[in-house]
N, C-alpha and C positions, 0 to 999 in steps of 0.2 A: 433806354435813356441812360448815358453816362454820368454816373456816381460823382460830385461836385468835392472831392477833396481840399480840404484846407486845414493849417497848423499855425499856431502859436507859439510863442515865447512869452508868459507870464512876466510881467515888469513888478516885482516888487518891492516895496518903499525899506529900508534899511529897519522897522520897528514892526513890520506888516509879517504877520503870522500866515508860512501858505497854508495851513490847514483851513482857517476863517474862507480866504478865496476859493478851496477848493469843494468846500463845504456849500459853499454858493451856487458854484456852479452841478454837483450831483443833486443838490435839493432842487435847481432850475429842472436840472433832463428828468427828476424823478416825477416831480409836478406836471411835466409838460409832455412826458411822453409811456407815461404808465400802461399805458397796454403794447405798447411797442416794445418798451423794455424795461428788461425784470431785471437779469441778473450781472452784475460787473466780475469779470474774470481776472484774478489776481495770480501774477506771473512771476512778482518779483517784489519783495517788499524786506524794507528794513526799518522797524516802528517802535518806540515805547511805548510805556502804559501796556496794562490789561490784554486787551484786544490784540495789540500792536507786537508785544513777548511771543503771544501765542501763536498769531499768524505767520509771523518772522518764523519759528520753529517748525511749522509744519509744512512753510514753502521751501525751508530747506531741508523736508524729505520728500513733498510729493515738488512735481512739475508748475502746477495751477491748482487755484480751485476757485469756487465761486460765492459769492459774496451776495445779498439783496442791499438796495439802496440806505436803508436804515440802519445796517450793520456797518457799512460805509461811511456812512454820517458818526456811528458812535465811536469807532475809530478816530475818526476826526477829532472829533471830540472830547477825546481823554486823552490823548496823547501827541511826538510829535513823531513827524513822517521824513526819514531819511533819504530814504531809495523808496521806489515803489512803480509796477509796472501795473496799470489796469484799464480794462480794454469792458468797454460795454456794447453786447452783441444784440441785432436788431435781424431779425428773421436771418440768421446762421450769419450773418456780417458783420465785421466790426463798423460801430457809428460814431462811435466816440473812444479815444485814448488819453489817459492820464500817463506822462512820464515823468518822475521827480530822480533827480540828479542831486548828492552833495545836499540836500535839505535844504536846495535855494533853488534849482533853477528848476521852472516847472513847464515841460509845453503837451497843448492840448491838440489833438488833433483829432480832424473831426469828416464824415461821409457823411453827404446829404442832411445831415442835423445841423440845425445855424442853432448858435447860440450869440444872444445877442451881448454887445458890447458891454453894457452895463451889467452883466452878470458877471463876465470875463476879465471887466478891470482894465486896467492900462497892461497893454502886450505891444510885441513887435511881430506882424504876417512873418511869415516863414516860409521855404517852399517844401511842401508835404512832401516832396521824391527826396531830401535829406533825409529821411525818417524809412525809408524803403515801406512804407504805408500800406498796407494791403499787395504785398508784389511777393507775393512768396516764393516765386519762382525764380526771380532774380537774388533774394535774401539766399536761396539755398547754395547758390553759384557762388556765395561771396564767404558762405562758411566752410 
């Protein structure tokens, strides 16, 4: 069966916090798909507050590392998210990606995992092959 790829563009209101929306949608995948998956892999992050110092520091010694949903959440939560690359694996796959640009522009893209509308907010579709999405092979040609 072919994996159903699809990406967003997060539309947010000029006073809308994306931590609130993003915080929406990990508490949705955490509720809705807990035995599927545990951990978010954090690739690239620029954050204040607590959590956000520390992990900023330590992605710029190691590569990645991994995060559970609630460690996710308190991040959100105390702080605010600049840059940030993170990728939630579903039996060795990516199912879900968070990408935050500039502390505004945020798109989600997504395998086989629907998350619905109203958890997502007001977005604009995208097409997921801008994002070189799961295509490693082509990503490697192009660095």
């Amino acid at each position: 069966m072919k994996s159903e790829k699809w990406a967003v563009t997060l539309t947010l209101e000029p006073q809308e916090r994306l931590e609130i929306r993003l915080a929406r949608i990990v508490e949705y995948l955490a509720h809705h798909y807990p035995r599927v998956l545990t951990l978010w892999e954090f690739s690239d992050l620029d954050a204040t507050g607590l959590l956000g110092d520390r992990w900023t520091a330590e992605l710029n010694e190691k590569e990645y590392f991994y995060v559970h949903a609630e460690e996710f959440l308190a991040l959100l939560k105390e702080g605010q998210i600049i840059e940030l690359e993170a990728r939630l694996m579903a039996r060795s796959k990516e199912a879900v990606q968070i990408i935050v640009r500039d502390g505004f522009s945020v798109d989600i893209l997504g395998s086989d995992i629907i998350i619905p509308n109203e958890i997502l907010g007001n977005f604009t579709s995208v097409d997921p092959e801008l994002f070189l999405w799961g295509n490693e092979a082509l990503l490697e040609t192009v660095t």
